[in-house]
C-alpha positions in Angstrom: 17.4 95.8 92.6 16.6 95.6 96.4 19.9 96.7 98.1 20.8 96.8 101.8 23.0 98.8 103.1 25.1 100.4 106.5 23.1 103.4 107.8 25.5 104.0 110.4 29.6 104.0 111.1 28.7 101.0 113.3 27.6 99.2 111.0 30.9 99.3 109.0 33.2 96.1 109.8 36.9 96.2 109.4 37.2 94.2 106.5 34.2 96.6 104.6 36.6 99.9 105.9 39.5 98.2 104.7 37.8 97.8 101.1 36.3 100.9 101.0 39.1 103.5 102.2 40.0 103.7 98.8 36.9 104.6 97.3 36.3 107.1 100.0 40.0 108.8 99.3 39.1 109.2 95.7 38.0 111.8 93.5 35.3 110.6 92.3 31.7 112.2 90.8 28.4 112.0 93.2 26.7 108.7 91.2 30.4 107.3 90.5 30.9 107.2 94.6 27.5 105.5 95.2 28.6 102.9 92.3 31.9 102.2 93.8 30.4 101.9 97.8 27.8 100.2 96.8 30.2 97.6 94.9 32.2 97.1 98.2 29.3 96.5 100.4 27.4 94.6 98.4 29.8 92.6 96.5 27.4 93.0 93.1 29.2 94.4 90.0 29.3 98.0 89.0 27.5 96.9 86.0 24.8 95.4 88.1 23.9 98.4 90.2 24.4 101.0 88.0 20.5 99.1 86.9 18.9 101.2 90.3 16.5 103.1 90.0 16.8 107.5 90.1 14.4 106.8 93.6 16.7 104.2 94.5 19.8 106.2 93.7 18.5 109.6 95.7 17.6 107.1 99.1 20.8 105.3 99.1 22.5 108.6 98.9 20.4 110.1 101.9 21.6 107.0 103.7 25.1 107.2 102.6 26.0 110.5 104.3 27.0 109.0 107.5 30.6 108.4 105.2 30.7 112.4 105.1 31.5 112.3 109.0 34.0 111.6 111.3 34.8 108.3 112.6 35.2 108.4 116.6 38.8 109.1 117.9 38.3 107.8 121.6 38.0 104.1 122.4 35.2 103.5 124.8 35.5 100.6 126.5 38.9 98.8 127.0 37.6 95.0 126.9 34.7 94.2 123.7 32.5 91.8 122.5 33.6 90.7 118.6 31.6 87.8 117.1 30.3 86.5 120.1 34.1 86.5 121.9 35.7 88.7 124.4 38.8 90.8 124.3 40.8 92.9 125.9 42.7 95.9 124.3 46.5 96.1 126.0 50.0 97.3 124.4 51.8 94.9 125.6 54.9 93.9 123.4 56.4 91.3 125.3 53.4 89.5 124.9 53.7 89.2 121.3 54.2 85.7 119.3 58.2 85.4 117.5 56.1 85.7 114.1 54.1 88.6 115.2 57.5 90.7 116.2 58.2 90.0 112.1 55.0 90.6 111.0 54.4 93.7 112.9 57.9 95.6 112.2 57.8 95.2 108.6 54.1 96.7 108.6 55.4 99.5 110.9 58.4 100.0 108.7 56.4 100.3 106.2 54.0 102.6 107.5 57.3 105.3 108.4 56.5 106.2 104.8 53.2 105.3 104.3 50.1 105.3 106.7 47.6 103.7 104.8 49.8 100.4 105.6 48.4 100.8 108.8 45.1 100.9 107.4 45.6 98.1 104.9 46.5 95.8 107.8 44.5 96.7 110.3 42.9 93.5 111.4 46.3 92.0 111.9 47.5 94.8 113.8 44.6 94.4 115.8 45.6 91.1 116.9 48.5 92.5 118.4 47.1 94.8 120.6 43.5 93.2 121.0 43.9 89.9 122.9 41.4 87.1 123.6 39.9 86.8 126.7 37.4 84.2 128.3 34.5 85.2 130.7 34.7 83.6 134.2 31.9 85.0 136.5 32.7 88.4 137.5 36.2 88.4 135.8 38.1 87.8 132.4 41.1 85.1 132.3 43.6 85.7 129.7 43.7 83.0 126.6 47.8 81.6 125.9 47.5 82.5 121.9 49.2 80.5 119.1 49.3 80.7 115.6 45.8 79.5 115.0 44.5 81.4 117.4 45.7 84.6 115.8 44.7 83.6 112.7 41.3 83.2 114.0 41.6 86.2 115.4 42.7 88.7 113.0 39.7 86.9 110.3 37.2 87.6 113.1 38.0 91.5 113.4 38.3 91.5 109.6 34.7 90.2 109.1 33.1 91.3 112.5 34.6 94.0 114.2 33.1 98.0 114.1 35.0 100.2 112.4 34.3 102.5 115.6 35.8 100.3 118.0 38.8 99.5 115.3 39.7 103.3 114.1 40.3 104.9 117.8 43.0 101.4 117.9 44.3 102.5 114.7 44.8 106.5 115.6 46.1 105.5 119.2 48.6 102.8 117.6 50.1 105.5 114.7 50.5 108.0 117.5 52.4 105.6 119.3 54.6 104.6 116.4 57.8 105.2 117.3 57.9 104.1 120.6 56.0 101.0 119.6 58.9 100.4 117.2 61.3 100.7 119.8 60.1 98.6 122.0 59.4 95.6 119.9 62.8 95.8 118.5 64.1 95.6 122.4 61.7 92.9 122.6 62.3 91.0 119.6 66.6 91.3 120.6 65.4 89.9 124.1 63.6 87.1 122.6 66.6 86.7 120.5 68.9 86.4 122.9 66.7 84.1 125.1 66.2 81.5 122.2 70.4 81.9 121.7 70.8 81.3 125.4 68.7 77.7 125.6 69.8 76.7 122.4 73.2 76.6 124.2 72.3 75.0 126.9 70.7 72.4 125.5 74.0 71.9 122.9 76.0 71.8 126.5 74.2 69.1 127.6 74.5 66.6 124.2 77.2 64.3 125.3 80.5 63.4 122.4 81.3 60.3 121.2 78.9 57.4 121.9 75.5 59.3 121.8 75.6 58.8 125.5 75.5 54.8 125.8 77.0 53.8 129.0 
């Protein structure tokens, strides 16, 4: 069986992090670990792989020890190349979508209790924070998102983005929790109220009776 692997944390997308925290947070024996990776980044069955060689088994080992370390802590660069598209990493509630203020407080709700929510959903939380920008000579232009777009979006970090540029988002969102909570809930009553306020104005300007024939 030829098998390819990551040799590096940079090699590790979002979506292959997201699949293999578990594994990596288990107790598991030293063959029974290289199984189980080598199951999420391969996609072959256990039953498959567990046909490598004792040669094959020691190399893949050797290159698997880059899971043994840390994962970087500091983000690098603020703006990033994912899947051949450019964004821009801001914490910026205000700008969020209506659906995203849902989406987001009942994953950070969640996550009071639980941090591997966080984890779990990173590549939508990711959306929120990392937002898509377009190239224009020697600047960037911001992108108006919509649904699609974050849909697009949050698949695109899922299959493409480095766990290295991903995990400083994640560790710098959690430390922020609470005051990210706050101030989507201030948000999310301010969009509220500005949905409540043109809804009434545009019920103030229906007119009674005839449907407004003249």
């Amino acid at each position: 069986m030829n098998v390819t692997i990551p040799t590096k944390w940079k090699d590790i997308t979002v979506g292959n992090y997201i699949n293999l925290r578990p594994v990596l947070n288990s107790e598991l024996t030293a063959i029974q670990r290289v199984v189980n990776i080598l199951a999420v980044l391969t996609g072959e069955k256990k039953e498959v792989i567990k046909n490598i060689s004792l040669d094959q088994y020691k190399e893949i080992k050797k290159k698997m020890s880059f899971l043994d370390t840390e994962l970087p802590k500091q983000l690098k660069e603020k703006r990033f190349k994912i899947g051949g598209k450019w964004y821009v990493f801001e914490l910026r509630a205000q700008n969020l979508l209506f659906g995203e203020y849902i989406n987001i407080m009942e994953i950070m709700e969640k996550a009071k209790d639980n941090e591997e929510v966080i984890f779990d959903n990173l590549h939508t939380i990711l959306t929120t924070v990392c937002r898509p920008v377009k190239r224009k000579l020697f600047s960037f232009k911001k992108i108006n998102v919509d649904a699609k777009l974050i849909r697009e979006t949050s698949k695109n970090f899922f299959d493409n983005m480095p766990i290295t540029v991903a995990y400083p988002i994640s560790v710098f969102f959690f430390n922020h929790l609470e005051g990210l909570t706050k101030a989507i809930k201030t948000c999310l009553m301010e969009e509220v109220e500005t949905i409540k306020r043109q809804v009434t104005n545009e019920m103030s300007l229906l007119k009674d009776g005839d449907g407004g024939q003249h």
